[in-house]
C-alpha positions in Angstrom: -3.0 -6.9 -71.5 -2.8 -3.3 -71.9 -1.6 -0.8 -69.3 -5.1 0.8 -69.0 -7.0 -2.4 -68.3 -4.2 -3.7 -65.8 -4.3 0.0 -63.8 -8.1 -0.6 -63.7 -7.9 -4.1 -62.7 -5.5 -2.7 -59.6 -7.6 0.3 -58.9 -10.7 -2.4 -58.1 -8.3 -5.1 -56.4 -7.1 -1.9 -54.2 -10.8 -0.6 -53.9 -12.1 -4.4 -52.6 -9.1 -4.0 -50.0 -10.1 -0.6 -48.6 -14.2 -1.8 -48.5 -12.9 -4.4 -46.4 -10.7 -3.0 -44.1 -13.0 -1.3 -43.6 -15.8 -3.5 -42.8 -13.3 -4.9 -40.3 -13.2 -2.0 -38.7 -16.4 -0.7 -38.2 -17.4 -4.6 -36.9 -14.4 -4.3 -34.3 -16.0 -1.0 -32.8 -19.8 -1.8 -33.5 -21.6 -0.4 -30.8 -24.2 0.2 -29.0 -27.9 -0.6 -27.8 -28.8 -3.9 -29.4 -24.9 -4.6 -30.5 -24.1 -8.9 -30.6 -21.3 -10.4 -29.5 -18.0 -10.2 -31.3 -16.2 -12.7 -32.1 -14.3 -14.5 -29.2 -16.8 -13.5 -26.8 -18.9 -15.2 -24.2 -22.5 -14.3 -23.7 -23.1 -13.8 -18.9 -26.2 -12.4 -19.4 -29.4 -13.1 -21.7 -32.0 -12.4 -19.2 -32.7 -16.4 -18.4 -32.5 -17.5 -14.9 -30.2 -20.6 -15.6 -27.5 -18.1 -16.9 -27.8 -16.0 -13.9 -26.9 -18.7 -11.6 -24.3 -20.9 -13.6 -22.4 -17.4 -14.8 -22.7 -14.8 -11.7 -22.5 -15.1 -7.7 -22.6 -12.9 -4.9 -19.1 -11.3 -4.3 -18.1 -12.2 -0.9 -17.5 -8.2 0.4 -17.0 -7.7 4.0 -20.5 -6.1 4.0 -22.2 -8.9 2.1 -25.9 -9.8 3.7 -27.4 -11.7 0.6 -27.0 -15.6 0.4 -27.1 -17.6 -2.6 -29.1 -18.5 -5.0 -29.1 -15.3 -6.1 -32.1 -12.8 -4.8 -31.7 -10.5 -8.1 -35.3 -11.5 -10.4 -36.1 -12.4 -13.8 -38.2 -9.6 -15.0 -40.5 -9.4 -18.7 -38.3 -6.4 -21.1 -40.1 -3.6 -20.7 -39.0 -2.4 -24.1 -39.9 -5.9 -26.2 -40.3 -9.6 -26.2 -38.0 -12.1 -23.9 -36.4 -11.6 -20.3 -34.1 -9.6 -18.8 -32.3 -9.1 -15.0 -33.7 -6.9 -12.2 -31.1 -5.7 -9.6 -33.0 -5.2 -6.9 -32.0 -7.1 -4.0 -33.8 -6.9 -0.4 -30.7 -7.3 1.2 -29.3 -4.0 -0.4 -32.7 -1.9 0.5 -32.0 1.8 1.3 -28.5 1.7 -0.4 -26.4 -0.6 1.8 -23.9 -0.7 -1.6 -22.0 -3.9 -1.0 -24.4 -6.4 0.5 -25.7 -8.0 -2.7 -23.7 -7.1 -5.8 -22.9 -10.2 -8.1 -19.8 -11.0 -10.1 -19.2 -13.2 -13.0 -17.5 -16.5 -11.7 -14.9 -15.6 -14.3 -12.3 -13.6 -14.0 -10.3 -11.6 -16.7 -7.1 -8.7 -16.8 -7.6 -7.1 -20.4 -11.1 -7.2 -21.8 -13.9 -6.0 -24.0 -16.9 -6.2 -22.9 -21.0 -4.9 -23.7 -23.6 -3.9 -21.3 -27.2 -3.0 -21.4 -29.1 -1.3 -18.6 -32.2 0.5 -18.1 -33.6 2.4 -15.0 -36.8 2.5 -14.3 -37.7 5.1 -12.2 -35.8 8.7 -11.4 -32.5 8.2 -8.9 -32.3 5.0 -10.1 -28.8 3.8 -9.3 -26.4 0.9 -9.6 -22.7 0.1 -11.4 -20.5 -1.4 -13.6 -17.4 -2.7 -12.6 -14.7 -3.3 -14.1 -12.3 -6.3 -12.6 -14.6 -6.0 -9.5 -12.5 -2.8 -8.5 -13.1 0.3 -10.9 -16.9 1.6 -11.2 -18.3 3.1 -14.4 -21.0 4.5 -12.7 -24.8 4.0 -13.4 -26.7 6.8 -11.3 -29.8 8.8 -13.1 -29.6 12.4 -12.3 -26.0 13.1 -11.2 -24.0 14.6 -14.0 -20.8 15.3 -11.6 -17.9 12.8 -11.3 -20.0 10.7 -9.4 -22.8 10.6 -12.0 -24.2 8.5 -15.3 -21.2 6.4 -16.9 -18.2 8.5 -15.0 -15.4 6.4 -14.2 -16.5 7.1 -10.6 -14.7 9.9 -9.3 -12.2 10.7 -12.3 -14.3 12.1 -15.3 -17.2 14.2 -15.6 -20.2 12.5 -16.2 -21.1 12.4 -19.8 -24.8 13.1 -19.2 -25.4 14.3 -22.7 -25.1 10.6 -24.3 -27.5 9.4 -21.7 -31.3 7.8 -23.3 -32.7 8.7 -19.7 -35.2 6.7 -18.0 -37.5 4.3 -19.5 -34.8 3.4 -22.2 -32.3 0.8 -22.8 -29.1 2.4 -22.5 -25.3 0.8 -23.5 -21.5 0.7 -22.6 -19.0 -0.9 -24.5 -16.0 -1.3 -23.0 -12.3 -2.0 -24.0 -10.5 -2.1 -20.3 -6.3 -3.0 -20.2 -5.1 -3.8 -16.9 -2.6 -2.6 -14.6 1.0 -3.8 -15.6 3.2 -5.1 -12.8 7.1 -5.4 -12.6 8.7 -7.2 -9.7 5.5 -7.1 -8.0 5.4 -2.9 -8.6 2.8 -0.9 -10.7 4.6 0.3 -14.2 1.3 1.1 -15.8 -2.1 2.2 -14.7 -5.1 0.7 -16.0 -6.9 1.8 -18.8 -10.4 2.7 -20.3 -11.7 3.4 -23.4 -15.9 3.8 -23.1 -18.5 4.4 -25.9 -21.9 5.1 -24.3 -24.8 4.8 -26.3 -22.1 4.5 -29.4 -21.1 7.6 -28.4 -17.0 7.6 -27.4 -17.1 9.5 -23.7 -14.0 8.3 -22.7 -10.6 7.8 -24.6 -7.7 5.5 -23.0 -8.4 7.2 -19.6 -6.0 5.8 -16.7 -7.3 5.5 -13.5 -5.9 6.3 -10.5 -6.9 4.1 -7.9 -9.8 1.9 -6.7 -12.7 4.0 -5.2 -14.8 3.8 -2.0 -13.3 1.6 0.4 -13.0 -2.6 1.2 -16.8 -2.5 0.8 -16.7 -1.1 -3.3 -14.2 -4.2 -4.1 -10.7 -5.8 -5.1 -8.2 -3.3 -3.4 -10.3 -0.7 -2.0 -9.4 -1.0 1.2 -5.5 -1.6 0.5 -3.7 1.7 1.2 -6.8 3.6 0.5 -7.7 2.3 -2.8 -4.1 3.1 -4.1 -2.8 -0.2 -3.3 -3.6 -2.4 -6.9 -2.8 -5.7 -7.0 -1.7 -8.0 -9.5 -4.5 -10.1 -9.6 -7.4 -10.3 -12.5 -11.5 -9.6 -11.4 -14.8 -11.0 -12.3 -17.0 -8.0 -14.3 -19.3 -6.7 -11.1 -22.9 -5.5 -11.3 -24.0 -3.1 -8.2 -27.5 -3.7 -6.2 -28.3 -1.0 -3.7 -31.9 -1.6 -3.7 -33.0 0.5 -7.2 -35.3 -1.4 -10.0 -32.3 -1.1 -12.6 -32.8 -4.1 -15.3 -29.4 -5.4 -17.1 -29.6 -7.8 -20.3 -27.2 -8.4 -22.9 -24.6 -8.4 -21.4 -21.2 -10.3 -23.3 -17.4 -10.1 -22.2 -14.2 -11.0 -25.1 -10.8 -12.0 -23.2 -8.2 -9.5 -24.5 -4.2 -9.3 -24.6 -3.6 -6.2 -25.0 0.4 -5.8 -25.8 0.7 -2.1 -26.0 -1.0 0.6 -23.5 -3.9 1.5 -25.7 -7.3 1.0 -25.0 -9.0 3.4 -27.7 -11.0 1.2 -30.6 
């Protein structure tokens, strides 16, 4: 074999290796509206009734008012064929947040995770927590740190990446948890966020767990400051808004160094 046809023969091998990678890597950070479940994953939410109740309860806040079964309704997709989740929840009418929010019966520390909501009218407001303690927040309107897909309180909404009302509307998520040593924080937990396949948020650490014992895990321990080392369902916020959820999927993760971005 010559040395022209054996370079060629390389330059293809080489070229296959490179296509890929990087097929690889475009599946591992597919995302957005619409995006299916990586490999690994587990599906909590396809808009079906049965997969409501055997995935997701109500978590038992101190403010909690709603009793099981679940009060949250099956709804038609607004947007297409098949089912999806509506958040309302009598027992959180006129914004009593913590009454009726449910949580995945699972619980996980490092994760990636996909979910799908869509607000139907203006204000429409709920949440997306991470290890029942730290919200990405869903609120129409606000663009502050309090506002559409901040992590509540710590970033600046990204408002710009929003579809707005009438539209489904996506976060994927790759969360690390805090890292303990003799029972003491070493490392805060971390956040990387793509909303709407748009990255908002790169390897953020957060600070602390925000709005009191009623928001969830550790919010009421020394203010919010006081994390524990213990893991947290994925949380889903009712206070009283018609905000519809569907495809929502969740991957285990062990995530060895402190790097979230993907």
């Amino acid at each position: 074999m010559n040395k022209h046809i054996k370079m060629s023969k390389l330059g293809r091998t080489f070229s296959m290796a490179m296509i890929g990678f990087g097929l690889l890597t475009s599946a591992h950070a597919q995302v957005g509206v619409g995006t299916k479940p990586v490999k690994g994953a587990e599906v909590f939410l396809d808009g079906s009734r049965k997969m409501l109740d055997e995935k997701w309860t109500y978590w038992k806040g101190p403010r909690l008012k709603a009793e099981l079964p679940i009060k949250w309704t099956v709804v038609n997709d607004p947007a297409g064929s098949g089912t999806v989740i509506n958040c309302f929840d009598p027992a959180a009418a006129g914004g009593l947040y913590g009454s009726a929010d449910i949580v995945t019966k699972k619980e996980f520390r490092d994760f990636r995770a996909h979910v799908e909501f869509y607000i139907t009218k203006e204000g429409g407001n709920s949440g997306v927590y991470l290890q029942n303690r730290y919200e990405i927040q869903v609120l129409d309107g606000d663009t502050t740190s309090h506002g559409m897909a901040a992590v509540i309180n710590e970033t600046k909404s990204p408002y710009y990446a929003y579809n707005g009302i009438g539209k489904w509307n996506s976060y994927d998520i790759l969360f690390r948890a805090a890292r303990f040593k003799d029972g003491k924080l070493i490392e805060k937990p971390l956040v990387t966020l793509y909303f709407n396949g748009k990255k908002v948020h790169t390897n953020h650490a957060i600070s602390q767990v925000w709005g009191g014992p009623n928001s969830g895990i550790d919010g009421g321990n020394n203010g919010g400051k006081g994390i524990t080392d213990v893991p947290g369902g994925l949380k889903l916020q009712s206070e009283g808004h018609n905000v519809y959820y569907r495809n929502v999927w969740i991957k285990p993760e062990d995530l060895k160094k402190p790097s979230t971005d993907f």
